[in-house]
C-alpha positions in Angstrom: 0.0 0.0 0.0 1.6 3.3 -1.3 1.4 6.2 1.1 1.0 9.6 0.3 4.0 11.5 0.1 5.1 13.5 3.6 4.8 17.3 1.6 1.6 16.5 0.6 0.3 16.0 4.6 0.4 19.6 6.5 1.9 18.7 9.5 1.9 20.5 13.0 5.9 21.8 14.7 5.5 18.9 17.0 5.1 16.3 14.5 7.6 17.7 11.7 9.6 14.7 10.4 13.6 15.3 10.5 15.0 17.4 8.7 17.1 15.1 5.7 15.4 12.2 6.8 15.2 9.7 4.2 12.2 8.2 4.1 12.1 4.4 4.7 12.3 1.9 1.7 9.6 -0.3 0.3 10.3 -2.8 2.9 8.9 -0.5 5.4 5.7 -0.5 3.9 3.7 -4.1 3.8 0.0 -5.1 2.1 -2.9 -5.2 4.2 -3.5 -8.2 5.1 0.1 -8.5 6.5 -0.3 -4.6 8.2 -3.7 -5.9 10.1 -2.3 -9.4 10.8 0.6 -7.6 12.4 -2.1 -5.6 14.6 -3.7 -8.0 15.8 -1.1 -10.1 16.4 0.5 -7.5 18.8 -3.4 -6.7 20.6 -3.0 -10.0 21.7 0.6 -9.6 23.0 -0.4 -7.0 24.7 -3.5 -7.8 26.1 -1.7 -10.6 27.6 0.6 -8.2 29.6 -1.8 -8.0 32.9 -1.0 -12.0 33.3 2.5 -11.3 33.3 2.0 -8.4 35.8 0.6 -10.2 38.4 3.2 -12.9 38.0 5.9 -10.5 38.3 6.3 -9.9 42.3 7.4 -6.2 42.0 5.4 -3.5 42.1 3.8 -1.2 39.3 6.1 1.5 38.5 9.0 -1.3 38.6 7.5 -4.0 36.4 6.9 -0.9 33.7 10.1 -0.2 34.0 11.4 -3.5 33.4 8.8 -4.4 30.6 10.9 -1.3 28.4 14.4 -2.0 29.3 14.3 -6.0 28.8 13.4 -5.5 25.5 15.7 -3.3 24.4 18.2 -5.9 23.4 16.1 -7.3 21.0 14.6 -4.0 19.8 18.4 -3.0 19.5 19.5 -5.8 16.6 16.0 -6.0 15.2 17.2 -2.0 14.6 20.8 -3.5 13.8 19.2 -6.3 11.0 16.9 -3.5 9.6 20.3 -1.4 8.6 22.6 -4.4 7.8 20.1 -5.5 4.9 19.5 -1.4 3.6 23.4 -1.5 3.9 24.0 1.1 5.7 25.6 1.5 9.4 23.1 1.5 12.3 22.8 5.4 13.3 20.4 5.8 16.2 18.3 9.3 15.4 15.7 10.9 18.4 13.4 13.1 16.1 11.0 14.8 18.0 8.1 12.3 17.2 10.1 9.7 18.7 10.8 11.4 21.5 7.4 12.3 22.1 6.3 9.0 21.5 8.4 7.4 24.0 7.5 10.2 26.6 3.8 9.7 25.8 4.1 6.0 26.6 5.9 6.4 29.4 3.1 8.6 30.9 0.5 6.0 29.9 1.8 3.2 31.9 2.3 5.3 34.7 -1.3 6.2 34.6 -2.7 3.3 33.7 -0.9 1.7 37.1 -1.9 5.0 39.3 -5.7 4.0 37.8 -5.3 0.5 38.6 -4.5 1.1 42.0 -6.9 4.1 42.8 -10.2 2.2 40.9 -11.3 -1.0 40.1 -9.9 -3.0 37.5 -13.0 -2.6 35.3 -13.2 1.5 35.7 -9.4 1.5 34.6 -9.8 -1.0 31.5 -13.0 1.0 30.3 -11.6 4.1 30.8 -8.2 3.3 28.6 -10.5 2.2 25.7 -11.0 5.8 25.2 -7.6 6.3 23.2 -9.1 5.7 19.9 -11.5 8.9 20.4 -8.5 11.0 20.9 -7.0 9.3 18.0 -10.1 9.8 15.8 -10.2 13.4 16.8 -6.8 14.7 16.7 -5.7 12.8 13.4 -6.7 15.4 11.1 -5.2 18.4 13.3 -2.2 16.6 14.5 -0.8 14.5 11.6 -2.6 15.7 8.6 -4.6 12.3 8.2 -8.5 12.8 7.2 -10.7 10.3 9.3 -13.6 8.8 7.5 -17.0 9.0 8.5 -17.3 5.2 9.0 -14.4 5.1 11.2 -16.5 6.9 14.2 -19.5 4.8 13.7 -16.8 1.8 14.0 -15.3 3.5 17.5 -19.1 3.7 18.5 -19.6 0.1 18.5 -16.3 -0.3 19.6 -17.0 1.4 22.4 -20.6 -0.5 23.4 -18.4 -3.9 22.7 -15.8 -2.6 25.3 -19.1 -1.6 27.7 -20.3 -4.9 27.1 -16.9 -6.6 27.8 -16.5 -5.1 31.5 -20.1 -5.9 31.9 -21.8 -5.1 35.4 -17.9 -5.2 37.2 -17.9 -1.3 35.7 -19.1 0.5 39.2 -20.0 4.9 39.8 -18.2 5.2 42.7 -17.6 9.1 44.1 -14.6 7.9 46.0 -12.9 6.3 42.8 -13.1 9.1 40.7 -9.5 9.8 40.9 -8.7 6.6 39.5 -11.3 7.2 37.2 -9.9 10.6 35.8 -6.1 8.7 36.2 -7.3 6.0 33.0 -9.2 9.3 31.3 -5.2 10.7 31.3 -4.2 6.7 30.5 -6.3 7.0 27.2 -4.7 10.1 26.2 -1.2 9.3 26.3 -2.1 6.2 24.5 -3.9 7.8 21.7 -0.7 10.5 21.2 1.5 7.4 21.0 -0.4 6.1 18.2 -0.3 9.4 16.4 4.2 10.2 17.1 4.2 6.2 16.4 2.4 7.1 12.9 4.3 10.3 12.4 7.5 8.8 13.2 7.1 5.7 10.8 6.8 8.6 7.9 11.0 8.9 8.1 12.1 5.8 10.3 12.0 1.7 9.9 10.0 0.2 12.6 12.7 -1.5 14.8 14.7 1.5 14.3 11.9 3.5 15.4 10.4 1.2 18.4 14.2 0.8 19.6 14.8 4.5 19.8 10.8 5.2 21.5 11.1 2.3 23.7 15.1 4.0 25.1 13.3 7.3 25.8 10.1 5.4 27.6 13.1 3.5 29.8 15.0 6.4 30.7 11.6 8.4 31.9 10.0 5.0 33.8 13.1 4.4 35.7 12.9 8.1 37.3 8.8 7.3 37.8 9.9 3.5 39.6 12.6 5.2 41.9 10.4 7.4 42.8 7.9 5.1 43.7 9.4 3.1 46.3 8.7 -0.1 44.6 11.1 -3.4 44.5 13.0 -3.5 41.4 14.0 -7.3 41.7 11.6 -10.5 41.9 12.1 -13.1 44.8 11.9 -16.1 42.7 12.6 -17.6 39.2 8.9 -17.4 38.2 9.0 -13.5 38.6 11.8 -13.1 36.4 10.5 -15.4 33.6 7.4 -13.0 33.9 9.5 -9.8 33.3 11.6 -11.3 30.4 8.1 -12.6 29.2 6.4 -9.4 29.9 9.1 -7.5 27.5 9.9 -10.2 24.7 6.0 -10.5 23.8 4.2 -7.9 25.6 6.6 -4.9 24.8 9.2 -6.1 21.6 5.9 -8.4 20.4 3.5 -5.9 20.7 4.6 -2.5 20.2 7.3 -3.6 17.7 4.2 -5.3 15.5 2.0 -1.7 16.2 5.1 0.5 14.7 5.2 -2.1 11.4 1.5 -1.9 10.9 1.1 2.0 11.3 3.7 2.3 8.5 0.8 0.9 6.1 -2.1 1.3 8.2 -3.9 4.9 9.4 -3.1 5.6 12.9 -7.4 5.6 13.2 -8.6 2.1 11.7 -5.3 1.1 14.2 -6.6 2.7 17.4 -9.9 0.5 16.6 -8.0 -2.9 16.0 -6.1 -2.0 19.5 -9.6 -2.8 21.0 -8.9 -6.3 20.4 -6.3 -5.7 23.5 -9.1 -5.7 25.7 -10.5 -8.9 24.2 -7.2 -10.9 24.9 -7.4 -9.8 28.2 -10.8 -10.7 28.9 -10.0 -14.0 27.7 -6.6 -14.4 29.3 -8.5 -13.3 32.6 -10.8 -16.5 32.1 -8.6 -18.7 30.9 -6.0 -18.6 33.2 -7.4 -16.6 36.5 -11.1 -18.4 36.3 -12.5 -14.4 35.8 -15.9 -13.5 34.5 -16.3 -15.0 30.7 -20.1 -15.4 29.7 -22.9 -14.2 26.8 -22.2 -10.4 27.8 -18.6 -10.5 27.5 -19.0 -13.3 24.4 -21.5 -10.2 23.2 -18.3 -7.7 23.7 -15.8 -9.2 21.5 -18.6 -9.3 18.8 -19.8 -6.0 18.7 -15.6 -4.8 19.0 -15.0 -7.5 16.0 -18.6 -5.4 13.9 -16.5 -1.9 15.0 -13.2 -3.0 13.1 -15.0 -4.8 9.9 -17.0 -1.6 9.5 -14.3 0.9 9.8 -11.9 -1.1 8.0 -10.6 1.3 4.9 -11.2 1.1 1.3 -8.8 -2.0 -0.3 
């Protein structure tokens, strides 16, 4: 899928590509079905990161900041293998999307784990599937890409699926509103991520690109984890293999496949397929802590799965 040329997309100062940047090759750019296999694939790596959490015997803030910096290795000769075969050396570059990106995903795991501790489980998760509404919104503004009609009725199904998904666990309570308005700010950092992922993917490869993102998110997490307090080190060998897991698939799995498939894909049909996260959480909940699974949840994933088919973008 050919994408329009970056000096035909007004762009926004904090968006602007580098100046010189080549753009990246053919490579970079892959056919649909591979771009959306690619997004769901990593929805599900990432929707299995929760399991991993609560295997990890750390806190929060720590297991964040380990989930970043135990993938760099791999995100570092992914980056390495992207160069060798353009023949050229591997030159690390921090444009300012990339840098924003890696800061705004840094502030949505910190916010996600100040919701999950200050409201339920349930507020947090439906909360943080508001991210494609800032996504749908600011795309035109922000990065020059005209939403479709059919991609808002898609979020609004989306968003009933995700309703129906936490089911009656979702609770009003006055004294969780903190936490509520904690996975509000959760939602936003994660929709800006999607749109400096999108942005950045317009000058840079994606293992270049998730390497460099992924450095900045591990240099801000480890000041958020220090501050916290929490234990940065597992008691036994089953907490480590959930760290190491929780950055091979949840981290380098799924936000390395994200950055390939929003260098084909529109940071807005994305945002949707990311509800799919939530799905492979639910189930993952089920399947492996005996959580709630039944017709209203079953009803969930369908109405998310009608969402994505009907804002899925012209072939």
């Amino acid at each position: 899928m050919n994408q329009i040329p970056d000096s035909a997309r007004p762009q926004p100062d904090f968006t602007a590509a580098t100046p010189g940047a080549a753009a990246p090759d053919e490579r970079a750019s892959i056919a649909f079905p591979l771009a959306f296999g690619a997004l769901v694939a990593g929805s599900m790596a990432m929707g299995v990161s929760p399991v991993f959490v609560r295997f990890a015997e750390i806190g929060p803030f720590a297991s964040a900041f380990w989930r970043v910096t135990l993938a760099l290795p791999i995100l570092l000769l992914w980056a390495w293998l992207e160069t060798r075969s353009d023949n050229r050396p591997l030159r690390l570059r921090w444009p300012v999307p990339i840098l924003l990106s890696g800061l705004f995903f840094a502030g949505d795991l910190t916010f996600w784990h100040l919701a999950i501790t200050h409201t339920t489980m349930a507020n947090a998760t439906l909360m943080s599937c508001l991210a494609p509404v800032w996504v749908l919104v600011l795309s035109s503004t922000f990065i020059g890409e005209k939403v479709p009609r059919r991609s808002f009725l898609g979020l609004a199904i989306c968003l009933c699926g995700a309703a129906l998904l936490i089911g009656s666990s979702y609770r009003i309570d006055p004294s969780r509103l903190v936490g509520d308005i904690y996975g509000i700010i959760t939602s936003l950092f994660f929709g800006l991520y999607f749109l400096a992922i999108r942005v950045g993917r317009r000058s840079m490869n994606s293992g270049e690109l998730t390497f460099a993102s992924t450095t900045v998110t591990a240099i801000a997490l480890l000041m958020v984890a220090v501050v916290s307090g929490n234990a940065f080190l597992p008691q036994t060998p089953s907490g480590y293999a959930s760290l190491l897991s929780l950055g091979m698939i949840s981290h380098a799995g799924g936000q390395g496949l994200l950055a390939v498939a929003l260098g084909s894909l529109s940071a807005a049909f994305s945002s949707l397929v990311i509800f799919l996260e939530a799905v492979a959480a639910a189930f993952f909940g089920w399947a492996i802590f005996n959580e709630t699974m039944g017709p209203l949840q079953l009803a969930g994933g369908i109405c998310i799965l009608a969402g994505i088919w009907v804002a899925r973008p012209d072939r």
